[in-house]
N, C-alpha and C positions, 0 to 999 in steps of 0.2 A: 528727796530722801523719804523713804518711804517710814509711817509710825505704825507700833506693835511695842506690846507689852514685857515683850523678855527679856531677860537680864543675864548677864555671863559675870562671870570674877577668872580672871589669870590670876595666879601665881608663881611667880620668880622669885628665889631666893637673889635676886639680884637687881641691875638697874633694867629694868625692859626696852627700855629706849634704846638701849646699845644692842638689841635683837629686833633686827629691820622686819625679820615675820611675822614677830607678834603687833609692831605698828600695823602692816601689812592688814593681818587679819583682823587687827580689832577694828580698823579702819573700814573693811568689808563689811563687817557688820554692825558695826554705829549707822552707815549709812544707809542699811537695811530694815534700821528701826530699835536696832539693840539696845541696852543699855548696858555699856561697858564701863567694867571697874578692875583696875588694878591692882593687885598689893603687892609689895616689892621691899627690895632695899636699894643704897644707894649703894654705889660700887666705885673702885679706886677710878679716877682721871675719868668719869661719864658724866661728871657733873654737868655739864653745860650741855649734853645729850638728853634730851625730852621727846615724850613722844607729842606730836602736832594736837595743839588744842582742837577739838571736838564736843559740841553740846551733847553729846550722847558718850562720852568718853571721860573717866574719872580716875586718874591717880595719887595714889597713894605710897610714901616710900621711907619705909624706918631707916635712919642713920646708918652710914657703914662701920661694921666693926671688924677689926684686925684676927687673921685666925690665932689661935689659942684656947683659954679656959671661958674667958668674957666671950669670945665668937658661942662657945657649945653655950652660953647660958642666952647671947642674942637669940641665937635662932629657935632657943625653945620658945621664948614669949611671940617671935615671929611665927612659928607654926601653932601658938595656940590664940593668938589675933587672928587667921587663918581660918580656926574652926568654926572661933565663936562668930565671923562674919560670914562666914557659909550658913551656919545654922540662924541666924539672926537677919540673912540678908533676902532667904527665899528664892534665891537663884536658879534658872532653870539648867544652867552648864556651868561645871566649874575646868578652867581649862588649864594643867597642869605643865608646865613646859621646864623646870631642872629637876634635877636629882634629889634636892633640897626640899623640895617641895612634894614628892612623892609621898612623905608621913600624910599629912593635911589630905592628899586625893585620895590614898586609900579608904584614909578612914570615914572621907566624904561618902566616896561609891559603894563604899563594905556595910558601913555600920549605920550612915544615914541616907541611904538608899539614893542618893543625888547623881544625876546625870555627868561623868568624868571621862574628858578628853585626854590621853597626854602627848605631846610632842617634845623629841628627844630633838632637840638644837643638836649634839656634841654627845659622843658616846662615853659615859664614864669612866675615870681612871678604874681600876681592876683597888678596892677595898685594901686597905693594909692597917686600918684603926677598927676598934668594935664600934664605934659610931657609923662608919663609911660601911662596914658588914650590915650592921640593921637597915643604912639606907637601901643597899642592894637589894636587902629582904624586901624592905616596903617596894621599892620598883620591879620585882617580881611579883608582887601581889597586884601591886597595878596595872602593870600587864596583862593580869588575868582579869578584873575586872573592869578596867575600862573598856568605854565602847567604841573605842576608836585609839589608835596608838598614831602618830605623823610621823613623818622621818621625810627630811631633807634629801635625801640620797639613796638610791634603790642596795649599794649593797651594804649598807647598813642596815634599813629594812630587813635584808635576807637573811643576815646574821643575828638580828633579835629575832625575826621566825623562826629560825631555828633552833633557838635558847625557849623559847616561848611559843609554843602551836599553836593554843589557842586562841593568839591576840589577833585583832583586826587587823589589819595596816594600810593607810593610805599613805602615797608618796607627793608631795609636797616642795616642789625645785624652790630655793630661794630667791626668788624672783620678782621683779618690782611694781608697782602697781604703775597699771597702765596709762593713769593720771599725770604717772613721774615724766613721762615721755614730754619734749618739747620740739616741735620740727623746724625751730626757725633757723633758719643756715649756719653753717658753724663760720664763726670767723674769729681766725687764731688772731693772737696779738702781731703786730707786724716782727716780720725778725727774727721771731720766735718760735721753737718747737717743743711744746711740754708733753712732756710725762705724767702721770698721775697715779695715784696709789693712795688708797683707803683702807682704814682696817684696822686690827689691830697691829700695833709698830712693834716687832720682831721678826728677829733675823730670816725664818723659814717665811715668811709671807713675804715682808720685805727688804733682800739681801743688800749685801755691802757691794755686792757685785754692780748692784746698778750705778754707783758710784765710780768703781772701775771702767765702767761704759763709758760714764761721762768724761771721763778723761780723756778717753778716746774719741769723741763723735766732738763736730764741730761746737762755739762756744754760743752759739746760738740754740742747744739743746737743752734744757733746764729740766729740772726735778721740783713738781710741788706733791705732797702727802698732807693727807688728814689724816688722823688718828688716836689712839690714846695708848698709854705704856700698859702694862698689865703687869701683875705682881714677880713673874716669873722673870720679868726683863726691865727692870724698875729705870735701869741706866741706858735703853737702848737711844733716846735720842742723844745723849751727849756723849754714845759714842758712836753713834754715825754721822754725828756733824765732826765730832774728831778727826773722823779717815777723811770726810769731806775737803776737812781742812787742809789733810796731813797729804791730798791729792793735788790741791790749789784750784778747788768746783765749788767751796765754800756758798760761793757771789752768785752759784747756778742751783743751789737747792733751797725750798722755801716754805717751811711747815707751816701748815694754815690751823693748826688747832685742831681740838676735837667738836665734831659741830653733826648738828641735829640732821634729819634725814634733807631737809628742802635746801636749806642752806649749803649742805654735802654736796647734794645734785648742780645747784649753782655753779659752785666751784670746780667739779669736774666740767660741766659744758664747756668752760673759756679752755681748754689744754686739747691734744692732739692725739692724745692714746694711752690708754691704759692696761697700768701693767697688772697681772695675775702670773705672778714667777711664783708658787709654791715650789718648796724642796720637793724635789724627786724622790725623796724618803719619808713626805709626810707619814704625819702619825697614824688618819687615817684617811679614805677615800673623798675626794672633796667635788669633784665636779656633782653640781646640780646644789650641794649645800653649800657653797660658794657664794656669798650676793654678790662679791665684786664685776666679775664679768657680765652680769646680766645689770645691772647699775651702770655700769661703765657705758655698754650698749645703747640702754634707754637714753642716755647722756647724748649718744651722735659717734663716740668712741671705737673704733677699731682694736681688737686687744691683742696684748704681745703675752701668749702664753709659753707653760714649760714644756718639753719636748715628749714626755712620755704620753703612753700610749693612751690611758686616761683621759687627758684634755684632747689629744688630736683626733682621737676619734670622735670624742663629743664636736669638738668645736670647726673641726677641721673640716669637713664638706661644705661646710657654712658658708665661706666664703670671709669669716669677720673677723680672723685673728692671723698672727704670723707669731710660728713657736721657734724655740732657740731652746740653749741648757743654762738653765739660770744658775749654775756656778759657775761660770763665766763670762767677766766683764766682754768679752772677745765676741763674744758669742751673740750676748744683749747688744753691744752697739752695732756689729754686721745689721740684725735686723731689724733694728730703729731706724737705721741709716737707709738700707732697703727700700724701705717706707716711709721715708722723709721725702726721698727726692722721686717719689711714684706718686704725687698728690690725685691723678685720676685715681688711684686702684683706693688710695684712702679714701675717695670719695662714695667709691663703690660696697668698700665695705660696712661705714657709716650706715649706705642705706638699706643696706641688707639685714643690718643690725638694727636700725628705728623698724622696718618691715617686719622684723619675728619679733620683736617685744610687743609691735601692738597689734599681732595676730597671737599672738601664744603664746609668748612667752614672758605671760605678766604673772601677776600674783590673785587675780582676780579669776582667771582662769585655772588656775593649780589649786586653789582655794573653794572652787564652786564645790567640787562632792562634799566636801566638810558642810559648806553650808545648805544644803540640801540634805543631808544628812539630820540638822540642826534646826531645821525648819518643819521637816516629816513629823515630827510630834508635836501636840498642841501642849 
């Protein structure tokens, strides 16, 4: 670990730990010599999600509050804790990554001249409050004054460049650091064929359909997921254990909780393939902002993606995934089953998939222009 004097602050109006790039990156650069500090808030069902202790890595996370009138008054004193530890902390980059946090960057790079990153995780819902309008205002300002804008996904990128000309833009695959990677042989439970799914727990990520699968594939086919509920879907695990039920796979699916990145990676290693079934209607373009398949990957994992053109052309010459139409249970077990009873071709694509994660497709390489970027000035 190399030592040097500079210091970064992220900002997320939320829990950071449940955003795998920003561990990702703070992690590149704690190890560099940084000194990294967070400020955040704590977010519904993330609580037992942390980012990995680091002596060069500091978090910090104000209470979650419920949206309403109390939220508009949290997040004031949360964007003015914000200032006063930019202006109080001497930082040489302030790294801005939600929407929320866009007030605090501007006025970082506008008014007190400090060096501002931002990275758009998730492109914002379209404004319908005068609060969500000003935020849009400040993310158009930051826009224009940061010196560097990230995006997870190139056509996202294209469509803030085009909203925005004169913003920087680096692209940024979410992808896992190369550390994550383990080569020691996969060896599945006897008897057993898992599934796996990480993420957030909703239906567009992950369907009821998979469920319909298991009804149909032999009873040696199981289902385990990590995850956590999100406000939009507060009731989805008790009603996918319902259908579970209401199928008689109750005994074959197995939720391991919500769990931190090392612990995540653990649990995926013991299982046989993972699943990346986004709706075909996603909201919006997901390959490359994705961690799941590139996690999956680094795991040993073969992945069962969705059929559109999106994933198969990304993933498809690969050699590492088998797609299907994930609104159909029919559909998912044909290609699980495929690939159950092909253990060489699983085996082939396992290593084609450890081979690109730890040539290129980690986060330490998708991360180096940033840091070199971040390094170019004393």
């Amino acid at each position: 670990m190399k030592l040097n004097n500079k210091k970064i602050i992220y900002l997320q109006y939320s829990n950071p730990g449940a955003f795998p790039p920003l561990e990702n990156s703070a992690w590149v650069l704690a190890e560099a010599g940084w000194k990294v500090k967070f400020v955040g808030t704590k977010a519904l069902g993330t609580d037992s999600i942390q980012i990995p202790s680091h002596q060069n890595i500091v978090v910090e996370l104000a209470p979650f509050c419920y949206p309403g009138i109390r939220q508009k008054i949290h997040f004031l004193f949360y964007s003015l804790r914000c200032l006063k530890e930019i202006l109080l902390g001497r930082y040489d980059c302030v790294y801005v990554s939600d929407l929320f946090s866009c007030p605090a960057g501007w006025i970082a790079s506008s008014l007190f001249g400090v060096r501002v990153l931002y990275h758009e995780h998730d492109t914002p819902d379209a404004p319908r409050t005068g609060l969500t309008r000003w935020l849009h205002w400040t993310r158009k300002k930051l826009a224009q004054s940061a010196e560097l804008c990230i995006f997870p996904q190139i056509e996202r990128a294209q469509s803030f460049s085009k909203k925005f000309s004169s913003s920087k833009i680096q692209i940024c695959h979410n992808m896992p650091l190369r550390q994550r990677i383990v080569s020691r042989p996969h060896q599945p439970p006897a008897d057993e064929f898992r599934l796996w799914y990480h993420g957030s727990l909703v239906p567009t990520l992950l369907p009821m359909t998979v469920l319909d699968a298991l009804a149909i594939l032999p009873k040696s086919v199981t289902l385990h997921f990590a995850g956590y509920e999100i406000i939009g879907f507060p009731n989805f695990l008790k009603s996918f254990f319902s259908k579970a039920k209401s199928l008689g796979v109750q005994s074959r699916v197995f939720y391991e909780g919500a769990l931190s990145r090392i612990p995540l990676f653990d649990k995926a290693r013991e299982s046989d393939l993972g699943l990346a079934l986004f709706a075909r209607d996603f909201r919006e373009p997901m390959v490359g902002a994705s961690n799941k398949p590139f996690d999956y990957m680094a795991c040993g994992l073969p992945l069962l993606i969705n059929d559109s053109k999106e994933w198969e052309k990304f993933f498809g010459p690969l050699g590492v995934a088998k797609s299907c139409n994930p609104e159909s249970g029919e559909s998912i077990a044909e290609a699980v089953e495929e690939l159950r009873v092909t253990p060489d071709k699983m085996l082939k694509m396992r290593e084609f998939g450890l081979k690109k994660i730890s040539n290129e497709w980690n986060y330490e390489s998708q991360f180096a222009p940033v840091v070199k970027l971040l390094e170019s000035k004393p």
